[in-house]
N, C-alpha and C positions, 0 to 999 in steps of 0.2 A: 504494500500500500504506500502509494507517494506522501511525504509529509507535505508540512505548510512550504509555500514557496520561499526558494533562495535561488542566490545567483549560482551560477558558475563560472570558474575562473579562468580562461585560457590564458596561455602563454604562450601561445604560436600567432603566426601571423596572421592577419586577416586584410580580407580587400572584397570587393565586391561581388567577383566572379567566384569566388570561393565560399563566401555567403549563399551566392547563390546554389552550388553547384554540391556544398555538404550539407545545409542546411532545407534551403527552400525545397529542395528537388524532392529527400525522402519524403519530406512532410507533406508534398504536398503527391504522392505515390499515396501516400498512407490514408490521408483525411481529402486532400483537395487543398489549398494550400494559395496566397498571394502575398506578395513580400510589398510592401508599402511603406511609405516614408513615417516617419513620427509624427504624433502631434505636438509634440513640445522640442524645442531647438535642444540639442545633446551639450554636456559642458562642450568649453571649444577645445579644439581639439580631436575631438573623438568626431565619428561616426556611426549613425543609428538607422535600425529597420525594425518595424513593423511584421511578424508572419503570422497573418488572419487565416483560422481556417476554417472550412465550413461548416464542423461542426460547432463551431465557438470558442472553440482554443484560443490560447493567446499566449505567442512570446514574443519577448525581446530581447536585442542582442545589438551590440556596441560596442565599435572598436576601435585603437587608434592606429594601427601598426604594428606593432609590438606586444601589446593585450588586446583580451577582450572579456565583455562577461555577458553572460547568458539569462536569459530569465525566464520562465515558461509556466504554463497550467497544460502542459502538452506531452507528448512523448518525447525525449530528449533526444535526437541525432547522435547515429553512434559514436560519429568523432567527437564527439562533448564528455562522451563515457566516464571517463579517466580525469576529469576536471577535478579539480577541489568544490567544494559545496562552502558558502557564505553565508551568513546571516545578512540584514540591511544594514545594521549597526554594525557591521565589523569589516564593512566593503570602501571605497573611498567615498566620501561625503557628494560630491558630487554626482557620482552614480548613483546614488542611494536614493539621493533627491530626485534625480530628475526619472528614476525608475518608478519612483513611487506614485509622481505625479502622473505618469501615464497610467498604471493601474489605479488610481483612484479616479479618472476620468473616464477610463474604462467601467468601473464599478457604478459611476455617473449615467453614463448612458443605460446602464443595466437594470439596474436598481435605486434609482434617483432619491426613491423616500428611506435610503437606506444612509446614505450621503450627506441629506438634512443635517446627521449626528456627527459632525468631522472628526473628532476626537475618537468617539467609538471606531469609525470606518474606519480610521487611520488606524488606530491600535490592533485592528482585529483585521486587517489587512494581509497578512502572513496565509492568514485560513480563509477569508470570503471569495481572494482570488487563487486558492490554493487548485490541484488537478481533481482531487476524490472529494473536498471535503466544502467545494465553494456552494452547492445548490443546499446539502443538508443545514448549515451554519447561517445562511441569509433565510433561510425558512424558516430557524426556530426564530432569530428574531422579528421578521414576522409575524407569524403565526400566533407566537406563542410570549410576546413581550418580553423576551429575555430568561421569562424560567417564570414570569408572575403570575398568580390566579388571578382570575379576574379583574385585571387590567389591562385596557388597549393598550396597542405597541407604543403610542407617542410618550405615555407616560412612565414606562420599561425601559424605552433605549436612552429618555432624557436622563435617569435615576442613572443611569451607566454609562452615558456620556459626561454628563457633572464629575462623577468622582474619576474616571478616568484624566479628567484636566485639569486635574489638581496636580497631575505627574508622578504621584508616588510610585507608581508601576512600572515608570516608563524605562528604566534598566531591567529591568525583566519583563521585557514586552514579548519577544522571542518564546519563554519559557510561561508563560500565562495564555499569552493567544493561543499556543498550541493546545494547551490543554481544553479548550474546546471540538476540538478535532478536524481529524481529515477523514474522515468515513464518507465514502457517500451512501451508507445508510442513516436511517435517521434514528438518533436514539434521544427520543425527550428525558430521561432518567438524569441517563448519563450527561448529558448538557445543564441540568441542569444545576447536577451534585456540582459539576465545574463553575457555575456562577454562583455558588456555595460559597464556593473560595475568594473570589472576587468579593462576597458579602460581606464575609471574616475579615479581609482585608480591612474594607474602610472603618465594619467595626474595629477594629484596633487601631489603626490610624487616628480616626476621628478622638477618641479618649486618650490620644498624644502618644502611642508607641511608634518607634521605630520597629517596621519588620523586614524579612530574611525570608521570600518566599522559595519552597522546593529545594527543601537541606538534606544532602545527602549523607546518610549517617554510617558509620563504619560496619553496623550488625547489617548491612545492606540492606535496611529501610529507607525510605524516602516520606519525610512526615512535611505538611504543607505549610510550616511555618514557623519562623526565631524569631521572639522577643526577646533580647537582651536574652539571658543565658536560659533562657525557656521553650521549650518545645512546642508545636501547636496543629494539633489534626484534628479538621474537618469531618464533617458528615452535613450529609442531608436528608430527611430519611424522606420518600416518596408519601403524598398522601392517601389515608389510611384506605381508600375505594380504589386505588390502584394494586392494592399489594394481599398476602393472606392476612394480615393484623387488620383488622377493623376499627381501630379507633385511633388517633392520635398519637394518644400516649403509649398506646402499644407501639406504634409505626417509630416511635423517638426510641422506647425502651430497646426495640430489636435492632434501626441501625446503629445505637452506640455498643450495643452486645456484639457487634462485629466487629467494631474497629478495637474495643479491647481483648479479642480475640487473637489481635495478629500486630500491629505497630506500636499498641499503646501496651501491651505486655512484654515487649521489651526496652519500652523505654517509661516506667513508673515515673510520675512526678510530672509527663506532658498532661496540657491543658487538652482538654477534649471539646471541643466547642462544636455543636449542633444547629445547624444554620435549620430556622422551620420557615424560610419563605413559601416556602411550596403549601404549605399548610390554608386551608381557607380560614375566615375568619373564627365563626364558630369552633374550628379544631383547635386552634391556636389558642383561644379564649379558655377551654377545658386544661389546656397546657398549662396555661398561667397561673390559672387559677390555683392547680395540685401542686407545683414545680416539683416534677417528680423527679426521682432521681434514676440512676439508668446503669449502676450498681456499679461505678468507674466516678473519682473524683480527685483532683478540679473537674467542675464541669461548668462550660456556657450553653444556655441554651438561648436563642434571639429570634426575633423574624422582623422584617424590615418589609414596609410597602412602600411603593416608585414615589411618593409622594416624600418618602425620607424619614416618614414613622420609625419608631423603633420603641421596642418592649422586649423584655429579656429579666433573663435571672439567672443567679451562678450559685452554684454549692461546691463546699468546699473551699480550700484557701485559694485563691486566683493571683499568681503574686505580679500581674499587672493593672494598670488602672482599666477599667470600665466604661462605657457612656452611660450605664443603667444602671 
């Protein structure tokens, strides 16, 4: 399965009959295939095309002579093979930019109310124009408001475009965007446990922590978050008419009885924090009201609606500050 888009790096030379002739020729053998100029001027220096295909592919590729780098939601050309793979942040500044701004004009023409949110689109740009995972990822925010009950999308992707521009994420933009996926199946669950973390985020943020997201730990677990010398893993548990637990607090009890199962039993003393936005009002409200506990502590439990509400309770000693 192809991940979120990066460049690729050559270091052979490049020119235009060779663009054409490795590039343009297989792809368009393959799909059907026109190489077109940019829409945006390349830095100077360099040299840039366009290859549209017909079934909606899209790369780009820019060279000056001596380099070049590659970019695509497409099958890669087999002289590309053996390239190095890039992140946008770790390519030169100039390419970055002016790569980006073709796929977000791209993304413009595509999905124009998706664009509205420049901050989200921009951030989550790695996966909306990724190869497997661009139609599943513009759907759920569609569709489905970012992960919210019963909230239209305008007030879902504004709640997640706001805190996205605030920047705290923006060094681990790469390792965040991806964790919503490249599948081109669609998995509402899984999307939405990943805007969990996003949730956790600003909770902790917002009540003045520095954090450390996707800490890779020696027992070879991978936990979703350092505060200061504190550890922090997510859940989100699905609502309760989705899953076999029928109620709420069942549906809280059973996914925090998973994750102490497996990351949080090897590392005692992480915070467990339970994002219940998925939760409708009424289940949330029976939550609150018991704050039960889920037999693993510290614990947070929270649910946040687009409007920026927030309600939550913790048990157990939590040794960072709170908003609740």
């Amino acid at each position: 399965m192809a991940g979120p888009i990066r460049f690729r790096h050559s270091t052979e030379r490049w020119n235009e009959d060779r663009v054409r002739r490795d590039l343009l020729s297989p792809l368009d053998d393959t799909f059907g295939a026109e190489l077109n100029g940019p829409w945006f001027a390349p830095p100077e220096g360099w040299a840039a095309r366009r290859l549209e295909m017909d079934n909606g592919d899209l790369a780009l590729f820019i060279w000056n002579g001596q380099e070049a780098y590659w970019l695509g939601n497409t099958k890669t050309p087999e002289t590309l093979w053996r390239t190095d793979k890039q992140r946008f942040e770790r390519s030169p500044e100039p390419i970055a930019e002016w790569a980006q701004r073709e796929l977000l004009a791209q993304l413009e023409v595509e999905d124009p109310w998706l664009t509205e949110y420049e901050t989200l689109a921009y951030f989550f740009l790695p996966v909306f124009l990724s190869k497997d995972g661009r139609d599943s990822t513009r759907t759920f925010f569609r569709d489905h408001a970012g992960g919210f009950p019963d909230a239209d999308r305008e007030a879902g992707l504004q709640f997640y475009d706001d805190f996205l521009a605030t920047g705290v994420l923006d060094d681990y933009r790469y390792t965040m965007a991806s964790k919503l996926g490249t599948s081109q199946g669609f998995d509402l669950a899984r999307m939405q446990a990943t805007m969990g973390e996003f949730n956790t985020a600003k909770l902790l943020v917002d009540a003045g922590n520095d954090i450390v997201p996707e800490v890779e730990l020696a027992s070879g677990h991978s936990v979703d978050f350092r505060v200061e010398d504190t550890l922090v893993e997510v859940t989100r548990p699905r609502p309760p008419n989705r899953r076999k637990v029928d109620t709420a607090i069942g549906a809280l009890k059973a996914s925090g009885d998973a994750k102490t199962r497996d990351q949080l039993a090897a590392h005692p003393g992480a915070v467990l924090v339970v994002d219940c936005s998925s939760f409708h009002d009424d289940e949330w409200a029976r939550v609150l009201a018991e704050k039960p506990s889920v037999g693993y502590e510290p614990l947070v439990a929270f649910r946040y609606r687009p409007d920026g509400r927030l309600e939550g309770y913790a048990r157990g000693s939590v040794p960072f500050p709170l908003p609740f």
